[in-house]
C-alpha positions in Angstrom: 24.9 -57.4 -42.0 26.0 -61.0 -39.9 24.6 -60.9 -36.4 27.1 -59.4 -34.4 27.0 -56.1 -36.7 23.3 -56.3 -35.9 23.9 -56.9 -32.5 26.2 -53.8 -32.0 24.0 -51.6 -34.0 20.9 -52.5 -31.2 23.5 -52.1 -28.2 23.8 -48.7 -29.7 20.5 -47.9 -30.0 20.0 -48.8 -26.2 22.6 -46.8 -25.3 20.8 -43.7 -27.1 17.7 -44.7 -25.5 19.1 -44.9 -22.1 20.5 -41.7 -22.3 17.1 -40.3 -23.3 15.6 -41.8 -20.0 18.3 -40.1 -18.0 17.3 -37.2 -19.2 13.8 -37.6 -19.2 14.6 -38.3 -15.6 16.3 -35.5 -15.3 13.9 -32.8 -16.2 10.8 -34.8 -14.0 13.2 -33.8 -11.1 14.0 -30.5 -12.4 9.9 -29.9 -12.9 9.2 -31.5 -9.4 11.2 -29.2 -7.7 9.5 -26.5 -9.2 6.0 -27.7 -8.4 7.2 -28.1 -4.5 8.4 -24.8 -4.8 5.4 -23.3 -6.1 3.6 -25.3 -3.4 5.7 -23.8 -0.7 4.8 -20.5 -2.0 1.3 -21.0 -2.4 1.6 -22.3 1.7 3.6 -19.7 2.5 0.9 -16.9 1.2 -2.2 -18.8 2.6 -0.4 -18.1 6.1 0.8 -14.8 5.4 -2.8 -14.1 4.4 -0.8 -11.9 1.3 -3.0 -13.6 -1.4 -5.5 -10.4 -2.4 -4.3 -9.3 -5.9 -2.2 -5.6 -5.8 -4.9 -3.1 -6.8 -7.9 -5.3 -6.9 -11.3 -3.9 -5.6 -13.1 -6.8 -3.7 -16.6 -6.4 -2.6 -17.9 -8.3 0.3 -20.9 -10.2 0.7 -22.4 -7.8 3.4 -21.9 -4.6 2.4 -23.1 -1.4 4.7 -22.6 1.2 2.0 -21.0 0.9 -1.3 -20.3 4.9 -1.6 -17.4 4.2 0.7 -14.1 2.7 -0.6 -11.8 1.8 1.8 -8.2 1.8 0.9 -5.4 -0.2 2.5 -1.9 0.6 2.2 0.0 -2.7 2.8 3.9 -3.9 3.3 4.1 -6.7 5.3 1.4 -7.3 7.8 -1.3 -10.0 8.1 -4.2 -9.2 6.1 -6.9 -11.6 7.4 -9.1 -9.0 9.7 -10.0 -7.3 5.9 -12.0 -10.4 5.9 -14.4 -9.1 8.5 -14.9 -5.4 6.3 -18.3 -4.7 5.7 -17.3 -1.8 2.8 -15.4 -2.5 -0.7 -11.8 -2.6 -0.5 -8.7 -1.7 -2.2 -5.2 -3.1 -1.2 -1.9 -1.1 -2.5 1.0 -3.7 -1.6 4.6 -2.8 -1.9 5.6 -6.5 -0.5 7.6 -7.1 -3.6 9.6 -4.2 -2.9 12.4 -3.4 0.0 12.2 -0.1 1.6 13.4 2.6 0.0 13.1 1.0 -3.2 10.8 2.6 -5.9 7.7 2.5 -5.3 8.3 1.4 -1.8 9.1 4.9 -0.7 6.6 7.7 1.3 5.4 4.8 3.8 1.7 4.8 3.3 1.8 8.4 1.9 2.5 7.3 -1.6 0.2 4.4 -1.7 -2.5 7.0 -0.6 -1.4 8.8 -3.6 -1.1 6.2 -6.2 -4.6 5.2 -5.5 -6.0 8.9 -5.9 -3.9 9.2 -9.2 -4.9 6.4 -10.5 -8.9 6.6 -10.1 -8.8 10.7 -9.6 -12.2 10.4 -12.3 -14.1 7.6 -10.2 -14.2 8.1 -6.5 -16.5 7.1 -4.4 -18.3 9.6 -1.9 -16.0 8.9 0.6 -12.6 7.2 0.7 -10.8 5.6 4.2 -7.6 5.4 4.0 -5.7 3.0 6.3 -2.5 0.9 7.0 -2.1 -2.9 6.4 -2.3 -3.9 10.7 -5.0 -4.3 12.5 -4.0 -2.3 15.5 -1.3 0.2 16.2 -0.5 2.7 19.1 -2.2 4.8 17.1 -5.3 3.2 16.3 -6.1 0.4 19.2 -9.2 -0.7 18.0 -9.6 -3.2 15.9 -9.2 -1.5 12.9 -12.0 -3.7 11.1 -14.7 -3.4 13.8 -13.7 0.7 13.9 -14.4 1.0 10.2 -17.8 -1.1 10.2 -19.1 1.2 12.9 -18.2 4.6 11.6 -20.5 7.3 10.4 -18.6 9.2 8.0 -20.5 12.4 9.2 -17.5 14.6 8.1 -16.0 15.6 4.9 -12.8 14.9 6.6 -11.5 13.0 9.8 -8.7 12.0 11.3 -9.6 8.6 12.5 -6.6 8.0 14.9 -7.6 7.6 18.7 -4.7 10.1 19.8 -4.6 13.9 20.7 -4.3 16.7 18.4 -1.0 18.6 19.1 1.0 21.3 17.8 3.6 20.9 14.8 6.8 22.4 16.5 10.0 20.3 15.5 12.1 22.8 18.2 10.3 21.9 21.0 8.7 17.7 20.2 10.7 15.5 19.5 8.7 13.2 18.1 8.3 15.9 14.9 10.7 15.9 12.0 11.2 19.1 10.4 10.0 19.5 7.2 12.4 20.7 4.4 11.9 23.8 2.2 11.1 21.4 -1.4 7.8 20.0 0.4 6.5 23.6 1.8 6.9 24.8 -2.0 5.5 22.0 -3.7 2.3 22.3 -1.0 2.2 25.9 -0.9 3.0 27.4 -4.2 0.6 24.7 -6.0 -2.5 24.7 -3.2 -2.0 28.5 -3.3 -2.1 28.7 0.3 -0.2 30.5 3.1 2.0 28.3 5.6 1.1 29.3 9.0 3.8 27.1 11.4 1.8 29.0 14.8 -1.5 27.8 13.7 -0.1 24.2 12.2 -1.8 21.3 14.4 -2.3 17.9 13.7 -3.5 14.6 14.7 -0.7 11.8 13.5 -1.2 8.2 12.2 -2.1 8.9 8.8 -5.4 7.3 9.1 -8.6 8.9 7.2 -11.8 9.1 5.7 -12.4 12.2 3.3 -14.9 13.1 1.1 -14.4 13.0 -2.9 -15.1 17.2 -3.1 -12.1 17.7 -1.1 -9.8 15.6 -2.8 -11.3 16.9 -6.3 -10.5 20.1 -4.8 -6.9 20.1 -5.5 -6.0 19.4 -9.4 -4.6 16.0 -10.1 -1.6 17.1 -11.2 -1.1 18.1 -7.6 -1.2 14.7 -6.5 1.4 13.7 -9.3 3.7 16.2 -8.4 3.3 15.1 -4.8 3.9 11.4 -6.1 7.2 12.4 -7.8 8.1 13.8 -4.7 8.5 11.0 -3.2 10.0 8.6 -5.4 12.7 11.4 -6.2 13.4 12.6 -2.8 17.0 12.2 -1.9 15.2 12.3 1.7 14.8 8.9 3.1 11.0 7.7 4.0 11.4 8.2 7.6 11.2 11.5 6.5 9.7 12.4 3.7 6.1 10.3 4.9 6.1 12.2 8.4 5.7 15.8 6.4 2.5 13.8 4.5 1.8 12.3 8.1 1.6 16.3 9.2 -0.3 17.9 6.7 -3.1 15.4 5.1 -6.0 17.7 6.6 -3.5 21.4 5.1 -3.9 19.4 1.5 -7.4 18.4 1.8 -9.3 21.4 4.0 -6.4 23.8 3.3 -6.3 25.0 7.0 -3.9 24.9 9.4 -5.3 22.8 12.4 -6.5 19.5 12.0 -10.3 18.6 12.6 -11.5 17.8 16.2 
């Protein structure tokens, strides 16, 4: 081989090289926009405050009582006031989810459910259950400093700081009427009489209960009530109001909710 042969052969093998480096070059930029994507994430949640793992039970320091579990049904709302919770915690986030989309669908009432489903066997003596904000028309108080300063002195409560009032879609129009599949599914499987007259409630859909009352009603109850939702060709502005109505019918199995 004379030295121009040789020559050409090593202006080859830079070329090779060089391409190499390219992309070498190439895939550092690919992977450094990926790290400052993950890093805008990872910002993006530490504002948010959406960084507790879906499903997770976290236990604070303090604790007041560790017979109460309190369980937070969360979409979109600011999380840090958990922070100040003086009871063990559960968050059920549909944040991955848009509305409407399975499981996104019930509003809270189906995260309520899921979590009763899924640890039916291994309640705690009393469960709160509660939305994702920390203050609502509904509930004014800061809904941390509420909790750490309730008694749980009944087996059920309706912990919303507004008036009882009667179920009568005809006449408020804040009600929604409920359809003829729901008053089935809760009547023909609680084995109790609808009474529409007698039907008051306090709304919100914000409560402590006792585990006797929720084990009084078989779990497949609660499944049932689960595939209600997710198969309902009623949208959630519906279908979580006639939940919103009758939490204390499904748990006491009477017609007016507790004063």
């Amino acid at each position: 081989m004379n030295i121009f042969d040789k020559i050409e052969k090593i202006n080859l093998q830079l070329k090779i090289l060089n391409e190499h480096m390219n992309m070498i070059n190439v895939n550092i930029k690919l992977l450094n926009q990926e790290v400052k994507l993950i890093n805008e994430s990872i910002i993006e949640n530490e504002n948010n405050k959406n960084i507790f793992p879906n499903k997770t039970k976290i236990i604070p320091q303090k604790i007041i009582n560790d017979n109460v579990t309190v369980v937070i049904a969360h979409y979109n709302e600011n999380l840090e006031w958990v922070l100040n919770l003086q009871y063990p915690f559960i968050i059920v986030s549909k944040s991955e989810f848009k509305n409407e989309q399975v499981p996104n669908r019930g509003n809270e009432a189906s995260s309520f459910l899921e979590y009763i489903i899924n640890n039916y066997y291994n309640l705690t003596e009393y469960t709160l259950f509660v939305h994702g904000h920390r203050t609502s028309w509904h509930y004014k108080t800061n809904t941390d400093e509420g909790i750490n300063l309730m008694d749980f002195s009944k087996p059920y409560y309706n912990i919303n700081e507004i008036g009882i009032v009667k179920y009568d879609p005809e006449t408020n129009k804040d009600c929604v009427k409920i359809n003829n599949d729901f008053f089935t599914l809760l009547t023909s499987e609680l084995k109790i009489e609808y009474n529409q007259d007698k039907h008051k409630y306090r709304g919100g859909a914000q409560f402590y209960i006792n585990k006797n009352l929720i084990l009084k009603n078989p779990l497949t109850f609660y499944v049932n009530c689960y595939k209600y939702l997710m198969s309902s060709r009623e949208l959630t502005y519906y279908t979580g109001r006639y939940f919103e109505y009758t939490w204390h019918i499904i748990f006491t199995h009477k017609m007016e909710d507790v004063e």
